[in-house]
NUBA-236142 format. One line per field, with one value per residue (C-alpha): residue number from 1; residue in one letter; z, y, x. Coordinates in steps of 0.02 Angstrom, whole numbers, plus 32768, in hexadecimal, padded with zeros to 4 digits. Last residue first. Layout:
zavex: (NUM	...)
zator: (A	...)
Z: (Z	...)
Y: (Y	...)
X: (X	...)
//
This chain:
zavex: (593	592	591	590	589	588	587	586	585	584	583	582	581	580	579	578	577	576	575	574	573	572	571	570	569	568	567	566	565	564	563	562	561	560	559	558	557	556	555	554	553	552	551	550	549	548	547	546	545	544	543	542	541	540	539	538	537	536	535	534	533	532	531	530	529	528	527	526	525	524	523	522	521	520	519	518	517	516	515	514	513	512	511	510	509	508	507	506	505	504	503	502	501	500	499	498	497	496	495	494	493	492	491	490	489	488	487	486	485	484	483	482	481	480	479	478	477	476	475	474	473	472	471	470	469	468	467	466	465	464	463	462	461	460	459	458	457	456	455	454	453	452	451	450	449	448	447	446	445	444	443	442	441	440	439	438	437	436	435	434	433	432	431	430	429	428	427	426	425	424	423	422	421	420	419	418	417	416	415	414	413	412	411	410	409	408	407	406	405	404	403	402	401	400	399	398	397	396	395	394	393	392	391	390	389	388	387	386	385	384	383	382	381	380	379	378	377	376	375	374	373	372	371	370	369	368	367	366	365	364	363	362	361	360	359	358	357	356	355	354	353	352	351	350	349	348	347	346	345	344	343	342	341	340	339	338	337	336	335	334	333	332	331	330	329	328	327	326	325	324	323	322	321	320	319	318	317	316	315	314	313	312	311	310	309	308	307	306	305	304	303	302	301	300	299	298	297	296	295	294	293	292	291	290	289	288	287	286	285	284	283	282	281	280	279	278	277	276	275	274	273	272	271	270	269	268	267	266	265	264	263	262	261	260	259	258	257	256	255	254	253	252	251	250	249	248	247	246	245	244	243	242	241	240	239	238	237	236	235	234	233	232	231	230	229	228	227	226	225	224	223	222	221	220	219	218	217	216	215	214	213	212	211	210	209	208	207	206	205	204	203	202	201	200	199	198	197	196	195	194	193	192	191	190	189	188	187	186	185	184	183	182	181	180	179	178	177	176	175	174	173	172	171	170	169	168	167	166	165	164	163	162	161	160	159	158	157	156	155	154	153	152	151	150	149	148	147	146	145	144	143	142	141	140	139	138	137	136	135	134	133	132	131	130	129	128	127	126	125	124	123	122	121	120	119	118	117	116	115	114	113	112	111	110	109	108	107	106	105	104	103	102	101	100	99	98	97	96	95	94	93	92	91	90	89	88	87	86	85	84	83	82	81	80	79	78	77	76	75	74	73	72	71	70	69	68	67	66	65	64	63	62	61	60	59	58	57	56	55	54	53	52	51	50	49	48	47	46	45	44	43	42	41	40	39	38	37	36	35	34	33	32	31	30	29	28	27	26	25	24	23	22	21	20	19	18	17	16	15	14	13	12	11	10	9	8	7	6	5	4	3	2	1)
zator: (X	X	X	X	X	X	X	X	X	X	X	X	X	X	X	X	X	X	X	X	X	X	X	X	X	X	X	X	X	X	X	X	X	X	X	X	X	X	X	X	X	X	X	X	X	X	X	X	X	X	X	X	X	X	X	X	X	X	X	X	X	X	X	X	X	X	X	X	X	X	X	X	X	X	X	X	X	X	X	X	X	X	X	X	X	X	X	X	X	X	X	X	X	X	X	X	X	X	X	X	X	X	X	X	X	X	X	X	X	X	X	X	X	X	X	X	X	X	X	X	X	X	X	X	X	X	X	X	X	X	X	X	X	X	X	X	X	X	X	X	X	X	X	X	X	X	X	X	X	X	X	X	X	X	X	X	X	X	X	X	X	X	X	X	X	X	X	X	X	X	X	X	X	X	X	X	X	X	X	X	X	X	X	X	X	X	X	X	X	X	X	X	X	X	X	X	X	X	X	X	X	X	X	X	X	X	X	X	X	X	X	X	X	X	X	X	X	X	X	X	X	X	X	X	X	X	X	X	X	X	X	X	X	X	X	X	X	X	X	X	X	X	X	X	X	X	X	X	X	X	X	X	X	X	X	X	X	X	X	X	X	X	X	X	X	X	X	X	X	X	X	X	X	X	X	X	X	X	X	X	X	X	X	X	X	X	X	X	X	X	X	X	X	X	X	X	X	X	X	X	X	X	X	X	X	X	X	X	X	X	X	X	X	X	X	X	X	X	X	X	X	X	X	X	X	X	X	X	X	X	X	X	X	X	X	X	X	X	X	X	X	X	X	X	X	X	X	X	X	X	X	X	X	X	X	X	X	X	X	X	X	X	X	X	X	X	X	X	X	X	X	X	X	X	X	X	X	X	X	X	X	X	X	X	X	X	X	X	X	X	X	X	X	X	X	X	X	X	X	X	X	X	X	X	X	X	X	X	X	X	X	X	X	X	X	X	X	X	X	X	X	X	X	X	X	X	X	X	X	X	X	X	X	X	X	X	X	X	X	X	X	X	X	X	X	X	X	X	X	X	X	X	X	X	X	X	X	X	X	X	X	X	X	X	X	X	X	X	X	X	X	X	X	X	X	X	X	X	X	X	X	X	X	X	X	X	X	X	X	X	X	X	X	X	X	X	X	X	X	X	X	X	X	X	X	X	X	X	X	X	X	X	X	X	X	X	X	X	X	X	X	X	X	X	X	X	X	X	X	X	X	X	X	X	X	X	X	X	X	X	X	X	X	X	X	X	X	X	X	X	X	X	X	X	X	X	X	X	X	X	X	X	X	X	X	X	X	X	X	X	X	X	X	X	X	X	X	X	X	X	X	X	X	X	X	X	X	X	X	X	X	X	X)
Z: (7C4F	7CEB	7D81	7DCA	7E59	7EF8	7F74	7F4B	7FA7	7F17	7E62	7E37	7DE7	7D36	7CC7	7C13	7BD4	7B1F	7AF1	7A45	7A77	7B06	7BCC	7C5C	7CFE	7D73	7E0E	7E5F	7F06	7F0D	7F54	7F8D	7EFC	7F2C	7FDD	7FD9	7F9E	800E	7FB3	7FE5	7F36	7F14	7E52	7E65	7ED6	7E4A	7DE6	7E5B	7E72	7DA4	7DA6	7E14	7DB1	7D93	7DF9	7EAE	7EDD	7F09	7F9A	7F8F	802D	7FEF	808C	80FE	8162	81D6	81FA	82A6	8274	81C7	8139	811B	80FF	806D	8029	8028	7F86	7F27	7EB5	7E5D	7DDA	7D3E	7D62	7D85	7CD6	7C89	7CBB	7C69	7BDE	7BA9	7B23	7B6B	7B7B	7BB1	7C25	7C5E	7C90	7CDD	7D4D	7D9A	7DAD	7E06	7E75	7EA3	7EB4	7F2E	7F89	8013	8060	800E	7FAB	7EF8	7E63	7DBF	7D38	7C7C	7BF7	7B47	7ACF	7A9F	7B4C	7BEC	7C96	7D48	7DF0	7E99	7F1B	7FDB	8025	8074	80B9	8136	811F	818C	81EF	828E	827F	8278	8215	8153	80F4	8179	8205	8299	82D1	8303	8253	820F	81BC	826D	8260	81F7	828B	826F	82C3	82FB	82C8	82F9	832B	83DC	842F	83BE	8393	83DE	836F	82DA	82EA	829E	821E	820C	8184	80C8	8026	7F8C	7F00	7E41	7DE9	7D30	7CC6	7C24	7BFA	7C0E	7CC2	7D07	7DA6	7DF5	7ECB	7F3E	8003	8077	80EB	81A6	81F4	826D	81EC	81D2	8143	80CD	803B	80A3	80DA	8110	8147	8206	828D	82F7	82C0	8369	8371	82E3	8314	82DC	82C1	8279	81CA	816A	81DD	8190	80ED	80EC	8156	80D1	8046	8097	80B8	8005	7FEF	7F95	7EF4	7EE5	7F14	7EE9	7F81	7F8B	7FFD	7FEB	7FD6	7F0C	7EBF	7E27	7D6D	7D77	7DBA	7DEF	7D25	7D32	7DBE	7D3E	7CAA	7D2C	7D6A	7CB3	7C7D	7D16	7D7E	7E22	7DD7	7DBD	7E6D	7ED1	7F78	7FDA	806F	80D7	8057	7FF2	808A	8066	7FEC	7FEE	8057	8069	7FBF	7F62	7FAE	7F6E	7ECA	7EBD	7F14	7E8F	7DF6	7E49	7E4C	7DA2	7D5E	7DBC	7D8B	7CD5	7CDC	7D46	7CCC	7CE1	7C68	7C04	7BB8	7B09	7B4E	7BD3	7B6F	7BF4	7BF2	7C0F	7CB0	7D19	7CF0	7D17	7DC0	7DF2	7DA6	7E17	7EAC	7E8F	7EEB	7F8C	7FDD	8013	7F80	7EE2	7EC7	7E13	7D4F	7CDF	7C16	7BBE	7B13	7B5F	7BFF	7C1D	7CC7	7D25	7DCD	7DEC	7E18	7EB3	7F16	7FC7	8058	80DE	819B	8219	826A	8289	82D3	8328	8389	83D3	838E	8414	844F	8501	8519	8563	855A	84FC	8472	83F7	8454	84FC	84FA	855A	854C	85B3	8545	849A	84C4	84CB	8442	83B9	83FD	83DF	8344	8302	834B	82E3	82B9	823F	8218	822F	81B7	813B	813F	8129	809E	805C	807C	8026	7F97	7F79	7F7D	7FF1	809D	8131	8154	815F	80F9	8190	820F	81C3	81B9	8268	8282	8224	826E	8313	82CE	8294	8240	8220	81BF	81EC	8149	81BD	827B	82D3	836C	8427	84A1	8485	83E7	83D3	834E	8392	8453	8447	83F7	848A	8502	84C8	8527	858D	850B	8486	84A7	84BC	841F	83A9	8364	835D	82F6	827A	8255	8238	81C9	816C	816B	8108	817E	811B	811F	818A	818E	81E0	81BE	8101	80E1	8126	8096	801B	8042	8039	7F9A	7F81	8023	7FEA	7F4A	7E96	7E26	7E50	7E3A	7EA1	7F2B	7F1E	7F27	7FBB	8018	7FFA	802E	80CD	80EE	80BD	8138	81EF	8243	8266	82FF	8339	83DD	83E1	83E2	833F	82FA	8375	8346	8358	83EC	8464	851F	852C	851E	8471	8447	849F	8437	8388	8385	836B	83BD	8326	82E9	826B	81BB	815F	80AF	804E	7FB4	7F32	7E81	7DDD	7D23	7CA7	7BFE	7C3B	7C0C	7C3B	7CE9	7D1E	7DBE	7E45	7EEF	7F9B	801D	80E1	8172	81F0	818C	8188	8123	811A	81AD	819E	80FF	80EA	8121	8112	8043	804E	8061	7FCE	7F59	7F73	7F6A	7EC1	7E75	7E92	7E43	7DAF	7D7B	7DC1	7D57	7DCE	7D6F	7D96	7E54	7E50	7DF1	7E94	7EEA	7EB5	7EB6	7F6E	7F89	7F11	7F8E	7F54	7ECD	7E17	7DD1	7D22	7C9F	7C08	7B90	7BB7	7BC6	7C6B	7C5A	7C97	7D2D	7D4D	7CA7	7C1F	7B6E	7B8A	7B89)
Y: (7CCF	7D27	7CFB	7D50	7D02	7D3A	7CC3	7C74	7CEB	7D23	7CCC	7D86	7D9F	7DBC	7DFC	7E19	7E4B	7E4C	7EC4	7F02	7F72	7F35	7F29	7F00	7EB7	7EBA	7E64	7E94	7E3E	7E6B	7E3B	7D6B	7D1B	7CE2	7D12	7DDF	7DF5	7EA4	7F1E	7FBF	801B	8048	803F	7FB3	7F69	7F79	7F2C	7EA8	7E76	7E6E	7DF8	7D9A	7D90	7DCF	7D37	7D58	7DE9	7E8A	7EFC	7FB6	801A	80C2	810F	80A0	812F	80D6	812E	80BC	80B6	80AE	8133	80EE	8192	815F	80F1	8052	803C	7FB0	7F16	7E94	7E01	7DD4	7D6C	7DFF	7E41	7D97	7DAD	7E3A	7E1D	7E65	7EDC	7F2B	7FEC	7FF9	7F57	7F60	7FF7	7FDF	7F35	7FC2	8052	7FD7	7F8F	8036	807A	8001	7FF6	8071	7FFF	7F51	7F41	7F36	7F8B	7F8C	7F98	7FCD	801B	800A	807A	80DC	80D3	80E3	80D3	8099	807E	805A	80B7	80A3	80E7	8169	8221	821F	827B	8318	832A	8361	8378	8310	8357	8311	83B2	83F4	849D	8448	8395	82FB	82A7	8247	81A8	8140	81A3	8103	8080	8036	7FF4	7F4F	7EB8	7E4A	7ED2	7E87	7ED5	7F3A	7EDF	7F14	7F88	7F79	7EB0	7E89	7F11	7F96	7FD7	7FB9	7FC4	7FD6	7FD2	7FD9	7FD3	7FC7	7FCB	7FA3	7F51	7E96	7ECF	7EEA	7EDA	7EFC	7ED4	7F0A	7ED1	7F0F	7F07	7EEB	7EC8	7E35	7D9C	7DC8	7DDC	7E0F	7E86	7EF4	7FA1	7F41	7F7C	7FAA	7F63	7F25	7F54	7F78	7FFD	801D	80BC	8172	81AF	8263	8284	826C	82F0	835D	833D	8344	83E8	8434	83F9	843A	84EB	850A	8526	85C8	8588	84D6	8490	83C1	8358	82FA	8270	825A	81A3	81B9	8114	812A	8130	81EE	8223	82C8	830C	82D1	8341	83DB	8387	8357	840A	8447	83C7	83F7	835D	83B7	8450	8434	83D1	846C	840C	84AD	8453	843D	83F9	83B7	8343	8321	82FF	8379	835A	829D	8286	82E9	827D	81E9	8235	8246	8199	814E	81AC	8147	809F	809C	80CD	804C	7FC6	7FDD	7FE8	7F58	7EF3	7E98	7F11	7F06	7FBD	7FF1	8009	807D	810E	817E	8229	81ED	8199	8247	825E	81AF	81BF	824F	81E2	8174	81E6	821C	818B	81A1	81CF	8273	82B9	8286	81D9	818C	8188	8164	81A5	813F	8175	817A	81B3	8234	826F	8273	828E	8257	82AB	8295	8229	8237	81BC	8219	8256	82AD	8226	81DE	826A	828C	81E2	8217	81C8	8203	815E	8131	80F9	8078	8075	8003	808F	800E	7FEA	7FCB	7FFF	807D	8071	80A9	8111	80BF	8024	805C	80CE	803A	7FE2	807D	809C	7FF9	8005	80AB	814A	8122	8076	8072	8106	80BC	8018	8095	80D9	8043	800F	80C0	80AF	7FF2	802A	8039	8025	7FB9	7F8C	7EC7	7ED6	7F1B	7E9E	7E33	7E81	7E91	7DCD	7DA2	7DFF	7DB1	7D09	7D0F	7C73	7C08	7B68	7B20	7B42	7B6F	7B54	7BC3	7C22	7BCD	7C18	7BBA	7C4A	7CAB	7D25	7D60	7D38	7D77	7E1F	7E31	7E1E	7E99	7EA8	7E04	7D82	7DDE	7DF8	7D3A	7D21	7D8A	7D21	7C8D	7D14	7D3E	7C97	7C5B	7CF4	7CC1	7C09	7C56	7C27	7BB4	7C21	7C01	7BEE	7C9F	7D0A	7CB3	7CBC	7D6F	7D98	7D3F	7D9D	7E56	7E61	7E14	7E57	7F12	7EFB	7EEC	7F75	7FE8	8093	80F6	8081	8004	8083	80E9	8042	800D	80AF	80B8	8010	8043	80F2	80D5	8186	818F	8112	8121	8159	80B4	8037	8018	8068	80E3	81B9	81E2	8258	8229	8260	826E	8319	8304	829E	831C	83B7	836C	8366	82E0	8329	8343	827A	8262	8247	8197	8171	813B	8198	8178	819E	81BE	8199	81C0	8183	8196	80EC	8096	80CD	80C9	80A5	80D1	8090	80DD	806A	8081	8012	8000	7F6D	7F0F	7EFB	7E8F	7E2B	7DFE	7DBC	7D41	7D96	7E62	7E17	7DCD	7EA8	7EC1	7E56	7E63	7F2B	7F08	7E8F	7F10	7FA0	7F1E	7F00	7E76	7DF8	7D7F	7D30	7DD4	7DBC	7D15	7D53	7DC6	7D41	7CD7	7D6C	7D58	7CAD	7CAB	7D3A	7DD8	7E05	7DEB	7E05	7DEA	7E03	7DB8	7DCC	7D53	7D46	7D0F	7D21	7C5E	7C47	7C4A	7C74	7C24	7C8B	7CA6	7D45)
X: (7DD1	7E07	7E8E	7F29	7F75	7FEA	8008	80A5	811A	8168	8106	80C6	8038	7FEE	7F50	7F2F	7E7D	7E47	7DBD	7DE0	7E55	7EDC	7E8B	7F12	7F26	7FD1	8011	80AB	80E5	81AA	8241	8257	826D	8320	835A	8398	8446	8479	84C3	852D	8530	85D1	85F1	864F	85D9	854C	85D4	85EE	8539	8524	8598	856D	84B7	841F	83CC	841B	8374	83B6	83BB	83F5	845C	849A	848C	8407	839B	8317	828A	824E	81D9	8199	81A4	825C	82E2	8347	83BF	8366	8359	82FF	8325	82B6	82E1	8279	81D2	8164	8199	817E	80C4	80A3	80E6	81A0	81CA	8264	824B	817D	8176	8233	81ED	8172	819A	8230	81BE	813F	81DD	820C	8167	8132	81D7	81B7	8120	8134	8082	8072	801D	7FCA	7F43	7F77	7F00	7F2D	7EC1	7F65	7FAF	7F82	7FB2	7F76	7FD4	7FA0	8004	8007	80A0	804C	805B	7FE3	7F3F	7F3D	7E81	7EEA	7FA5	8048	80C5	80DD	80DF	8169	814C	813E	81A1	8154	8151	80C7	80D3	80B5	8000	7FE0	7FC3	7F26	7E8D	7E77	7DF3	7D60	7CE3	7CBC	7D4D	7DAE	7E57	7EED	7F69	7FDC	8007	7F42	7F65	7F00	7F62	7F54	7EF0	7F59	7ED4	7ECC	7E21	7DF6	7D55	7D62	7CA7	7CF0	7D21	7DED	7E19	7EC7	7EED	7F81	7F8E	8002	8090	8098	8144	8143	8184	8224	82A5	820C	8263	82B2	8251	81BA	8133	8121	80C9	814F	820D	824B	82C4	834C	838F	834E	83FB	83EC	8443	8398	8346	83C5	83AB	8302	82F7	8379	82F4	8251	82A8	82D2	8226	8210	827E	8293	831D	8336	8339	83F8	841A	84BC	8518	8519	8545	85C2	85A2	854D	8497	84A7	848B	83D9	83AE	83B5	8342	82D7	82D2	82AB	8244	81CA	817B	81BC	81AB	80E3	80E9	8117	80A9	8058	8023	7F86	7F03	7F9F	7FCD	8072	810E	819E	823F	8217	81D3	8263	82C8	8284	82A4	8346	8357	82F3	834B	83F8	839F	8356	8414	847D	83EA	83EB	84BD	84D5	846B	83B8	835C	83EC	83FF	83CE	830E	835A	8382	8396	833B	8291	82E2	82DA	8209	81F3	8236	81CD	812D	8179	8191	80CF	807F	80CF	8032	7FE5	804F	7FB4	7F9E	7FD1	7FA8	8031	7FE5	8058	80B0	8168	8137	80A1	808C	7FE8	7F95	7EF6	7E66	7DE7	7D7D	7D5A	7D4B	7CF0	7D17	7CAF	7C5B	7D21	7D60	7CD1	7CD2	7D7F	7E3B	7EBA	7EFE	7F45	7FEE	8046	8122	818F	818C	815A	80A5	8053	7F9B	7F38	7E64	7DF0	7D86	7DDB	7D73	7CCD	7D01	7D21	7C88	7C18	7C65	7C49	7B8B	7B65	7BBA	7C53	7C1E	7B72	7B75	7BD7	7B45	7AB0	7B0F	7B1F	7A61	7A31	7A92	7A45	79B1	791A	79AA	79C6	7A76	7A87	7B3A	7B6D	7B33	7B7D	7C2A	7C2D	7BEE	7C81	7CE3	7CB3	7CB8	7D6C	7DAB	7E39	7E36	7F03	7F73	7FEE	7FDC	7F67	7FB8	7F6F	7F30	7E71	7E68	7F0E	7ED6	7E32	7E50	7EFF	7ECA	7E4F	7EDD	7F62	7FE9	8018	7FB2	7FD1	8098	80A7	8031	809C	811C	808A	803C	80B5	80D6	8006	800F	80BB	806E	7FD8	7F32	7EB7	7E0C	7D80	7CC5	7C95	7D1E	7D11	7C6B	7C62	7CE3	7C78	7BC9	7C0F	7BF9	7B3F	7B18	7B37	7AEB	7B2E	7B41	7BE6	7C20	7BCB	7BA6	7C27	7CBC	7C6B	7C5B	7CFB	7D3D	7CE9	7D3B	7DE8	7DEA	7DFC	7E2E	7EE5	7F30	7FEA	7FB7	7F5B	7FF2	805E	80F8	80F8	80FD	81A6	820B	8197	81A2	80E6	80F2	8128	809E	8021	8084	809D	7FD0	7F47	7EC7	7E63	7E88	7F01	7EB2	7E60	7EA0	7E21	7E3A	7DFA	7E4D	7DFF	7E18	7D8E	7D4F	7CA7	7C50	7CE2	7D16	7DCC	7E16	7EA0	7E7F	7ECD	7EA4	7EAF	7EB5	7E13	7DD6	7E71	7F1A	7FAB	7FBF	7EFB	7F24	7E99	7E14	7E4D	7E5D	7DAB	7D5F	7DEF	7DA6	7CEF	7D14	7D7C	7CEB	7C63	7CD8	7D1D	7C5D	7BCA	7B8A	7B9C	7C33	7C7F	7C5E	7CAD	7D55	7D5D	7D39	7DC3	7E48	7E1C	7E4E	7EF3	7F36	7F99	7F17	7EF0	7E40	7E19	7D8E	7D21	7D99	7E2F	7ED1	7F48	7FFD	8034	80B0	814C	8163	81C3	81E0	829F	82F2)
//
């Protein structure tokens, strides 16, 4: 291994914020210089990240967070992760001639969760005021922002299909009819104004004003504009056909961000925390627990053999996540066998020197059901449809699939946030008249089919990609995550380990090649199946490629540096603070002192 980075590992102790764009890792880095913590400088964060990566995330997505409070010692999760809607059932879409629920357009619309779950992480866990947070991201809706050439792409893709389709999304993102050219100052007045008006919330502390401001949100004038539009609203989306949503104002009155308790598996010393089964968080901790009986620290972390054996425990446990993972609130998930030694010990003995081709759910006893469903849902040809609004399932070959955002604090006191906010896209939906932005298009992770963990039903949370990671060790406390829809945990597992078994920094771990599975049923429509399908970046090697083909994996040589957007903070003993991000796609910066 050699000691040059693509970049420098940031060290400091006075904190660090690392994010998917340079612009809002800035203000988080801002916010700490204001004296504020990791929970004030998160919410600044993530409020500039629906700014400048509109593509990626918006204010009617969703955002799991993972974090970890000081002065109590504790981890928690919140989860802002927004449910169907009450009249969101498989019988209306199936009457509607649907076999899947779209991959944009308002019948693919669950109750807007990430801004509710700012709010709720800035008021009991932050300092600083609502204005004082929310201040940078109306700065840059209101002044501008320079558009990344992938956004200014996606939308001059889109502008035809705006302009015919959606209207009010063309005069947001289209201003004078016309797409912004990269790097061009882009703005959006309206949110702007939105998010103004917000932060304006009256209230005699700064509880009450963000209160005030949630309620605005859910039961105020963004509601009002959202159902103003809803009543007479039908929109064209994936399933070439118009369609009228099913969100109502009581859905979204009725609905909270909530906080609750992580779920944890101990690996080699570390403490992993992750997401319970309403997202995909758990399928690495499921991962983990296969590995821990490979010694992977005497295999090249580049090799044929490291990469064989990482990609075989992740379609194990993939499928386990299709048959198994949902709502738990509405489904019995058997997580305690699923993270047993003794099943793990079992499913470790499928995964041999060739490429299995099988997808392959392990039995557990009483729901035997939820695996043959799996696999036979797997078997059915879902076809390849039009790809609009969903995240990606190869690395970024095109520039219309959403994705997401990922962002890691860490505060001189120890505090720690990891976030995956998502959805709401500006390509998921047309934007709200007035309010600046669209809703989102999560219900697309839903199946339309009674009797699973993951059908559609009212007040079910989606089962997610989303999943920020934290873990522990020995005083050591380690930030992380990425965006990239099914790959998350695959390349998180990947950056991981090499970081536990191989001894390399943070940032050199970002810098070593990536590689994912395809292989099993994608949570985005159209739910493509891809047997034994894997892409990998050129830099391990032809070598490596032909013995991965030997073995007979299907793989497809991605463009160089083009798999992966990891960025990672951490806090050592004594106060030091590490952070890193990844060079791919050259937006992504970590920053502290």
């Amino acid at each position: 291994m050699t000691d040059f980075t693509t970049r420098p590992e940031i060290r400091g102790t006075f904190g660090a914020v690392t994010s998917t764009h340079w612009i809002a890792s800035a203000v988080g880095m801002r916010i700490l210089e204001q004296g504020g913590n990791a929970f004030d400088a998160a919410v600044a964060t993530g409020l500039t990240l629906q700014l400048v990566e509109p593509h990626l995330n918006g204010p009617a997505g969703d955002m799991p967070a993972i974090f970890y409070r000081a002065d109590t010692d504790e981890v928690s999760v919140l989860c802002a992760q927004g449910v169907a809607p009450e009249a969101a059932t498989v019988e209306h879409y199936t009457d509607l001639g649907l076999s899947l629920v779209p991959g944009s357009g308002l019948l693919a619309t669950v109750v807007p969760g990430a801004f509710d779950g700012w709010m709720l992480m800035l008021r009991d866990h932050g300092t600083l005021s609502l204005r004082e947070v929310m201040q940078p991201a109306i700065d840059y809706a209101r002044d501008g922002h320079p558009v990344l050439p992938r956004l200014a792409g996606m939308i001059d893709g889109l502008a035809e299909y705006f302009a015919q389709e959606w209207p009010t999304s063309a005069e947001v993102w289209t201003p004078g009819g016309k797409a912004p050219e990269p790097h061009a100052l882009f703005k959006n007045p309206d949110l702007a104004a939105t998010y103004d008006r917000l932060a304006s919330s009256p209230g005699a502390t700064r509880e009450a004003q963000i209160d005030a401001a949630r309620a605005e949100w859910r039961d105020g004038f963004v509601a009002d504009a959202i159902f103003d539009y809803l009543k007479d609203a039908e929109v064209m989306d994936v399933s070439g056909k118009k369609h009228a949503g099913v969100l109502t104002r009581s859905d979204m009155t009725d609905w909270r961000a909530t906080f609750e308790r992580p779920l944890t598996y101990d690996y080699h010393g570390w403490h992993v925390h992750k997401t319970q089964a309403w997202s995909q968080g758990p399928v690495m901790l499921q991962a983990l627990a296969l590995l821990k009986g490979f010694d992977l620290a005497a295999m090249d972390p580049n090799g044929a053999e490291f990469i064989h054996t990482v990609i075989e425990a992740m379609k194990l446990a993939y499928a386990d996540r299709e048959a198994y993972y949902g709502d738990p609130d509405f489904s019995e998930v058997p997580m305690e066998v699923l993270l047993s030694d003794d099943y793990n010990d079992a499913r470790r003995g499928l995964i041999t020197d060739t490429a299995s081709l099988d997808q392959r759910p392990g039995g557990v006893p009483g729901f035997e059901a939820r695996a043959e469903a799996y696999v036979e849902r797997a078997a059915r040809d879902f076809g390849v449809g039009d790809v609009m609004a969903q995240e990606p399932t190869m690395a970024h070959l095109t520039e219309k699939r959403g994705d997401t955002v990922h962002l890691d604090v860490v505060d001189r006191w120890g505090n720690m946030v990891s976030a995956t906010p998502s959805g709401g896209w500006l390509q998921s939906n047309p934007v709200i008249p007035g309010l600046g932005f669209p809703l989102n298009s999560r219900a697309q992770m839903f199946w339309l089919e009674d009797g699973l963990p993951t059908s559609l039903g009212p007040k079910r949370r989606p089962r997610t990609t989303l999943t920020p990671s934290l873990a522990e060790k020995a005083g050591v406390r380690l930030a992380f995550g990425t965006p990239g829809g099914d790959q998350q945990d695959q390349w998180q597992l990947i950056w991981f380990l090499r970081f536990v078994h191989h001894g390399l920094g943070l940032q050199e771990c970002m810098d070593q090649p990536l590689f994912h599975s395809m292989h099993f049923q994608s949570s985005f429509f159209p739910r493509a199946v891809m047997p034994g399908e894997m892409m990998i970046e050129p830099n391990v090697g032809e070598d490596v490629i032909a013995e991965l083909r030997a073995r007979g994996h299907k793989v497809t040589v991605a463009d160089p540096w083009t798999i992966g957007r990891l960025t990672a903070a951490m806090w050592e003993p004594g106060g030091m603070m590490r952070a890193a991000a990844t060079p791919r796609l050259m937006q992504a910066y970590a920053v502290g002192r």
